[in-house]
N, C-alpha and C positions, 0 to 999 in steps of 0.2 A: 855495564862496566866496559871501561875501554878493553881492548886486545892486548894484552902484556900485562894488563896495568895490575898493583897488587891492592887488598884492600884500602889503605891507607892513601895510595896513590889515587885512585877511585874516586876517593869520599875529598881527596884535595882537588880534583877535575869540578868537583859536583858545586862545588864548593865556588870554585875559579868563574864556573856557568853562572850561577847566583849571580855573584857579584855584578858580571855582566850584565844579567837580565834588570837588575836593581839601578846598573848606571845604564841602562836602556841605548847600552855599548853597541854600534855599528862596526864591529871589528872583520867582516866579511865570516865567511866557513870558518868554524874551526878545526885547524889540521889534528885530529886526535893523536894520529902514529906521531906526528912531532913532538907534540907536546908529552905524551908520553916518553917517547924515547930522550928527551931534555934537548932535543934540536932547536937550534936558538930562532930558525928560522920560525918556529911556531912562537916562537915568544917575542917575537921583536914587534912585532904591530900590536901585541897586546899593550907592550909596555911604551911603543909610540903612543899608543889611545889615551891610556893610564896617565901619563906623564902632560902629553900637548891637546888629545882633543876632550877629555873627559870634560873639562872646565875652563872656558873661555879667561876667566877670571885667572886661575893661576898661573896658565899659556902665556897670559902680558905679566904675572907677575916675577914668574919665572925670565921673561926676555929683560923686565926692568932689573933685577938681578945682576944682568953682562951674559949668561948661562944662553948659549948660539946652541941650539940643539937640533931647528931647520936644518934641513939640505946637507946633513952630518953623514960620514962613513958609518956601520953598524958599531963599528970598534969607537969612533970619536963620538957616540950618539950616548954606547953603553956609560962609556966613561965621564962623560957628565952627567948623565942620568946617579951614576955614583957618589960621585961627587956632589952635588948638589944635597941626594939626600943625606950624606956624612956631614955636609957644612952647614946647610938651610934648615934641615930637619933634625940634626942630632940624631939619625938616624944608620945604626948600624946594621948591615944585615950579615949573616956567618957566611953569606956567598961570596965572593970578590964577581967582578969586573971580568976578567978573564974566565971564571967559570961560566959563568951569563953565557959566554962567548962558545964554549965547548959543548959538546954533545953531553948528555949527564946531566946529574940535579937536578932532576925533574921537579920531585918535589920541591926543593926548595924556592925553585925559580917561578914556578905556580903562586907559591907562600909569599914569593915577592911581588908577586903582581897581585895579588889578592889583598895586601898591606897597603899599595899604592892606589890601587880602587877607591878600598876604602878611606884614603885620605882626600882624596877628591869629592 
């Protein structure tokens, strides 16, 4: 179990690990104190992975789309990331855009990338 982390958070780590190991994800180290603590810097190459390298296929289908998510700020990256799932996918998550962005939600920001795995 991570360092802080409580049961629930734990078992949502182990969980986040899976999914990885299943999409056979090259995401480098994972920073546990981040991803724990809801540091978006530990989530943002996940959900770069998740969103543009997990699947070759939805990366063009997502750029055929109009949806510019390359060479994006974290903030313009998050925000179509959002976006797209609210529009393309009918896809609501209870986090916002800005929370993504702030330290916190651990869990839940794990639960979204967990959600986006396995839709790839």
């Amino acid at each position: 179990r991570a360092v802080g982390a409580s049961p629930t958070l734990s078992a949502s780590l182990e969980t986040l690990r899976g999914e990885l190991r299943r999409a056979r994800g090259d995401v480098g180290p994972l920073d546990l104190d981040a991803l724990v603590s809801g540091d978006p810097a530990g989530y943002l190459p996940l959900l770069h992975f998740a969103v543009l390298k997990l699947s070759k296929l939805v990366a063009r289908w997502i750029t055929e789309l109009g949806y510019e998510l390359f060479a994006k700020s974290d903030t313009r990256f998050v925000e179509g990331v959002f976006r797209l799932m609210r529009t393309e996918l009918n896809f609501r998550h209870s986090l916002t855009s800005k929370q993504f962005l702030t330290s916190g939600f651990a869990e839940k920001k794990m639960l979204l990338v967990v959600q986006l795995l396995r839709l790839g």
